[in-house]
C-alpha positions, 0 to 999 in steps of 0.5 A: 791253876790246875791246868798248869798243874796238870801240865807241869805234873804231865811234864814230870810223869814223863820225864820221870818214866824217862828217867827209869827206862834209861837207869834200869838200861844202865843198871842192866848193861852193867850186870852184863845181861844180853842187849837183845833182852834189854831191848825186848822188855824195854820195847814192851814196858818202856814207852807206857810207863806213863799210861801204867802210872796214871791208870793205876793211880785213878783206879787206885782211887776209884776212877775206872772212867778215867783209868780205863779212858786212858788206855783206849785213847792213848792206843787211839792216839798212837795209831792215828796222830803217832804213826800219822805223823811219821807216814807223813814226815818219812821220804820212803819206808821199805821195811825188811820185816814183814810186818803183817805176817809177823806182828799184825796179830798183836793188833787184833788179839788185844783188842778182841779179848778187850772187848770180850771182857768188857761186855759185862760192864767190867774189867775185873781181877781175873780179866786183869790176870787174864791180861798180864798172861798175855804180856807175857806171851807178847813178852815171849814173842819179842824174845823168839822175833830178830835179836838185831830189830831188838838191839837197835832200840838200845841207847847207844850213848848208855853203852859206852857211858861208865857206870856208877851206883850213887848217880843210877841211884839217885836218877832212879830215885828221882824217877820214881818220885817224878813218876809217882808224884806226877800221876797223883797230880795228873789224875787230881788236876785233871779231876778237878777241870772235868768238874769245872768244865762239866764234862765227864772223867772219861772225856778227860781221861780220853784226850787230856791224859792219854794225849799227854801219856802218847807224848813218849811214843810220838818223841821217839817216832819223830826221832826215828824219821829223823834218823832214817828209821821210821819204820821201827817205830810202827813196832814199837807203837805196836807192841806200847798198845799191846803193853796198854791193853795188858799190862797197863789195864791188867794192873789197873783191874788188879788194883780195883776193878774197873767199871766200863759204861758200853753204851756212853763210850759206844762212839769211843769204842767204834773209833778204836776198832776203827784205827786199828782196822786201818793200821791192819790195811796199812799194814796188808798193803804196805802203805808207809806213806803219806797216804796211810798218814792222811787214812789215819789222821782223818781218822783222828779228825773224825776222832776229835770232831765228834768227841767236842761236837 
């Protein structure tokens, strides 16, 4: 029971976030502000409404393992199975954006000051602070990046939609619920299958929530290559990780501190570094094609074969 549990609070977290990220753009077109900062704070929040969620929701109740495995394996699984997928479905990707030179930072910076703070043992609140600060510096740089790049995240359809305040209410209204909701049954049900199958809140946290909080980033990415514009996703899988590490783990920490066990999840974070050294080769070398989807697959194969052996 509480794997369907698990699934159908999966389902609802989503759809509820989607629910959000759609009203909020709807509410905002309606008072008129710019589509270029629509689409950069939606690049920054939108898909990892559902990792902010369930991690808040699992320190909130003293789950650091599985709140702080939530993040590290869903930025895994954003750089491995998410743009694996689409280097392997994308015909040609010929990005105009130089995407090393501009955005290859934001692959490192988090990951260097995640590791800084976490040799402690914990993500305190002055760390978490430390990571909101940060979001708003990323915040600050999709403000200066291409306002075009940033419009062409906008829901077209939204656009031209008319709006009316009792509908938005209510959608939102029913988002939040859905979100809300969804998390506390996420991080309870999964619970409850790390007991039954004697493993730990990390494992579960790693694979089962991260994997169902990446389902948002993979839709998009899919959607993406079928239209012809695979290589937005790389962005937007860039700037979800910076969002995971800061704004999702930074509230977290605000939220209660999060403990962090170096030597039990010293594999986890070696494969960490490990995808996104390889995003940074991707990038440097400018391999949007199916090799730099079979370089981070067999990562991620590496990933889940040790994980289970």
């Amino acid at each position: 029971m509480d794997y369907v549990i698990f699934v159908l609070a999966m389902a609802a977290l989503v759809y509820g976030a989607d629910f959000i990220i759609k009203e909020s753009e709807r509410i905002a077109l309606h008072f008129n502000i710019s589509h270029f900062v629509i689409g950069a704070t939606l690049v920054a929040f939108g898909t990892s409404l559902p990792e902010m969620a369930a991690s808040m929701m699992a320190a909130g109740q003293g789950k650091s393992d599985m709140a702080v495995a939530n993040v590290v394996g869903s930025v895994i699984f954003n750089i491995t199975l998410v743009l694996g997928i689409v280097f392997m479905m994308a015909k040609s990707m010929n990005p105009q954006r130089d995407l090393f030179s501009k955005d290859s930072a934001w692959v490192v910076i988090p990951l260097v000051i995640f590791f800084i703070m976490i040799q402690d043992g914990v993500v305190g609140r002055v760390d978490g602070v430390l990571f909101l600060l940060m979001m708003a510096s990323y915040l600050f740089f999709l403000f200066t990046s291409n306002k075009e790049e940033l419009e062409g995240e906008l829901d077209e359809d939204l656009v031209k939609e008319k709006f009316k305040w009792g509908k938005s209410i209510l959608l939102l209204t029913i988002g939040f619920v859905f979100t809300i909701g969804g998390a506390n049954f996420v991080v309870e049900s999964a619970t409850h299958i790390a007991r039954s199958l004697e493993v730990s809140e990390w494992i579960i946290g790693l694979f089962l929530i991260s994997l169902g909080t990446s389902l948002p980033e993979l839709v998009v990415s899919i959607v993406a290559v079928r239209k012809g514009n695979a290589e937005m996703s790389i962005g937007n899988i860039i700037g979800s990780n910076v969002a995971n590490f800061s704004m999702v783990l930074g509230g977290s920490a605000l939220l209660n501190p999060l403990s962090v066990d170096l030597a039990a999840t010293q594999f986890d974070m070696l494969i960490l570094v490990g995808a996104s050294l390889t995003l940074l080769f991707v990038l440097a070398n400018r391999l949007y094609n199916k090799a730099g989807g079979v370089f981070l697959l067999t990562i991620l194969a590496l990933f889940i074969q040790n994980s289970f052996a």
